[in-house]
C-alpha positions in Angstrom: -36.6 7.6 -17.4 -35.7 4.0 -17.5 -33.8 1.6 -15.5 -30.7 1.8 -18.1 -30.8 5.4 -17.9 -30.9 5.6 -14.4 -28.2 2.9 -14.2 -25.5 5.1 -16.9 -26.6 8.3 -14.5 -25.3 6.9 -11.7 -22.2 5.3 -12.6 -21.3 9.1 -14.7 -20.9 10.5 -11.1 -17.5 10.0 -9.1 -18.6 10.1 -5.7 -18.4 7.3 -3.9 -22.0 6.9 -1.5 -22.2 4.2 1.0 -25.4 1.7 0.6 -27.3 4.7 -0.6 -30.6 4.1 -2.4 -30.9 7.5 -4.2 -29.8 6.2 -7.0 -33.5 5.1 -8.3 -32.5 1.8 -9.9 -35.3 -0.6 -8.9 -35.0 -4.5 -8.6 -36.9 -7.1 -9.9 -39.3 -6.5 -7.1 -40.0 -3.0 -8.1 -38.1 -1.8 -5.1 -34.9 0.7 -4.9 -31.9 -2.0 -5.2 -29.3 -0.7 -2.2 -25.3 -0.5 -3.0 -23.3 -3.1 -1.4 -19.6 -3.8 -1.9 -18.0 -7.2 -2.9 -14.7 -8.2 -1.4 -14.1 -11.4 -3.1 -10.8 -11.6 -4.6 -11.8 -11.0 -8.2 -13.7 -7.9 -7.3 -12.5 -6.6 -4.1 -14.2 -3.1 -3.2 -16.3 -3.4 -6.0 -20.1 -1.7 -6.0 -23.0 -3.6 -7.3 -26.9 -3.2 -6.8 -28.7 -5.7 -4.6 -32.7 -6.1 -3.6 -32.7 -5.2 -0.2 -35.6 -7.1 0.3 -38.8 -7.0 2.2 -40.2 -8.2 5.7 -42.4 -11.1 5.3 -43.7 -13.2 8.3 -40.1 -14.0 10.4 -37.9 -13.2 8.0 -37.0 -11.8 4.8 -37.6 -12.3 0.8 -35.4 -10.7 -2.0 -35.3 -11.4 -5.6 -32.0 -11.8 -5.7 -31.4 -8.8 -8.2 -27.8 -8.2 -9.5 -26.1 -5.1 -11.7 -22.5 -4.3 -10.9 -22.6 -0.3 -10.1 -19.2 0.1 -10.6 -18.6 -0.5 -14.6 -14.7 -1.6 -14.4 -13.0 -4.6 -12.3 -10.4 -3.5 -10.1 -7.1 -3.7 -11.6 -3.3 -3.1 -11.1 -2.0 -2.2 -7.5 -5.2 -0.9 -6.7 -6.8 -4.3 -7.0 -3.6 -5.3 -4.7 -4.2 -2.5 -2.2 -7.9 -3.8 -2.2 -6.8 -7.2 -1.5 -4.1 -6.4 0.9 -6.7 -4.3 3.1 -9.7 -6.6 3.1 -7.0 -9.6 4.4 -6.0 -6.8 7.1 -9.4 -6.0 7.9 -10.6 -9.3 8.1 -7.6 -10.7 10.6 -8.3 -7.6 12.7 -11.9 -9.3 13.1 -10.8 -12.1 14.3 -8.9 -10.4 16.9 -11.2 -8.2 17.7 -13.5 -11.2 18.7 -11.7 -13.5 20.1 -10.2 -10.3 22.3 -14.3 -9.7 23.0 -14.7 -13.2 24.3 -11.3 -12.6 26.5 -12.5 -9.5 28.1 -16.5 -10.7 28.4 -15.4 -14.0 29.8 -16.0 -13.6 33.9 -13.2 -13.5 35.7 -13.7 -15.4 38.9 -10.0 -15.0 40.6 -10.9 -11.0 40.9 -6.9 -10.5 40.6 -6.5 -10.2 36.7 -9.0 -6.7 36.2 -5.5 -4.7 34.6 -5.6 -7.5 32.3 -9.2 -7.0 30.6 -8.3 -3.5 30.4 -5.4 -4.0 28.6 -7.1 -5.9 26.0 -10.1 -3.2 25.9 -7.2 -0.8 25.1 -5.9 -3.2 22.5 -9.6 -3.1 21.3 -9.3 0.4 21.5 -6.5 0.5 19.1 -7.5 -2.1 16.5 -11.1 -0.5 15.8 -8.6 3.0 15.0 -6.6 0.6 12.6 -9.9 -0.9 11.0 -11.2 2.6 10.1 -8.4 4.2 9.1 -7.8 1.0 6.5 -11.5 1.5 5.6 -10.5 5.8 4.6 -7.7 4.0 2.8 -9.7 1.5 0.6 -12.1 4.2 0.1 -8.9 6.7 -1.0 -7.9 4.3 -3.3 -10.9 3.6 -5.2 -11.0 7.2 -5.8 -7.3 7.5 -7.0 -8.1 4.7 -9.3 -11.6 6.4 -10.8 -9.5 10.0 -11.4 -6.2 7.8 -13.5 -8.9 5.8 -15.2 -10.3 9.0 -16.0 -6.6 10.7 -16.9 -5.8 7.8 -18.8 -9.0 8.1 -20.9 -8.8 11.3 -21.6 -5.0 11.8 -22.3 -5.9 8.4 -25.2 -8.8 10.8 -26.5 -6.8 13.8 -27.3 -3.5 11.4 -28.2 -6.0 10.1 -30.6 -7.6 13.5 -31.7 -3.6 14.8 -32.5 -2.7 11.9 -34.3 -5.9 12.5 -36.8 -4.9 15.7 -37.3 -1.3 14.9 -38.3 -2.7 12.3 -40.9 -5.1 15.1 -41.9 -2.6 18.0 -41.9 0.1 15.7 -43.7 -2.7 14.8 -47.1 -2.7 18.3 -47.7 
């Protein structure tokens, strides 16, 4: 079986696997390339294969391998959803550390302890947020695979009807 074959396998199936490398696609440095997900804002969500690379010496080496998993771009109000959520996510980071500093930061008056716990309760909270955005985003990308799916599918047999009209009105 060959990497193109392996690659058209994978992207036939409609689950969705998080940095999985069961897929058997192998980089340029004969090692299983891992799934990552791009959030720029062209291809927000968006699968692609990566080397994970391999230990040498203090650090790591990769051969910077590239194949988009996911065939499509995201498109429509999915690709807004996307972008919407990643913004979301992303300002909730920079709460959640600059609410980190605020609650490791020593506090030498003694007085203020209801304070930090209010903000590790506001912590709390926010991590809920994050992953229940991340369910959403993963939601969506699903609802977008099945219409794609719909979509091609109801064009097929649209397609197939109107041949056999043309057919059925020759004779």
């Amino acid at each position: 079986m060959s990497q193109s074959d392996n690659f058209q396998s994978v992207n036939s199936q409609s689950a969705i696997s998080s940095s999985s490398t069961e897929h058997g696609v192998l980089c340029d440095c004969n090692r299983k390339a891992k799934i990552e997900r791009a959030w720029t804002r062209e291809n927000p969500g968006r699968r692609f294969f990566g080397c994970k690379g391999r230990r040498v010496r203090n650090g790591y080496e990769n051969c910077n391998f590239f194949r988009w998993f996911d065939v499509e771009k995201p498109h429509g109000w999915q690709h807004l959803a996307l972008l919407a959520a990643r913004d979301i996510i992303r300002e909730q980071k920079e709460e959640l550390a600059v609410l980190r500093n605020k609650v490791i930061i020593p506090n030498h008056e003694g007085s203020n302890m209801d304070i930090s716990n209010e903000f590790v309760e506001k912590f709390k909270e926010k991590v809920e947020e994050c992953e229940a955005l991340k369910k959403e985003v993963l939601i969506l990308g699903e609802r977008s695979a099945v219409f794609r799916n719909v979509l091609v599918a109801s064009s097929v047999g649209f397609a197939i009807l109107l041949g056999g009209m043309i057919v059925m009105s020759k004779y």
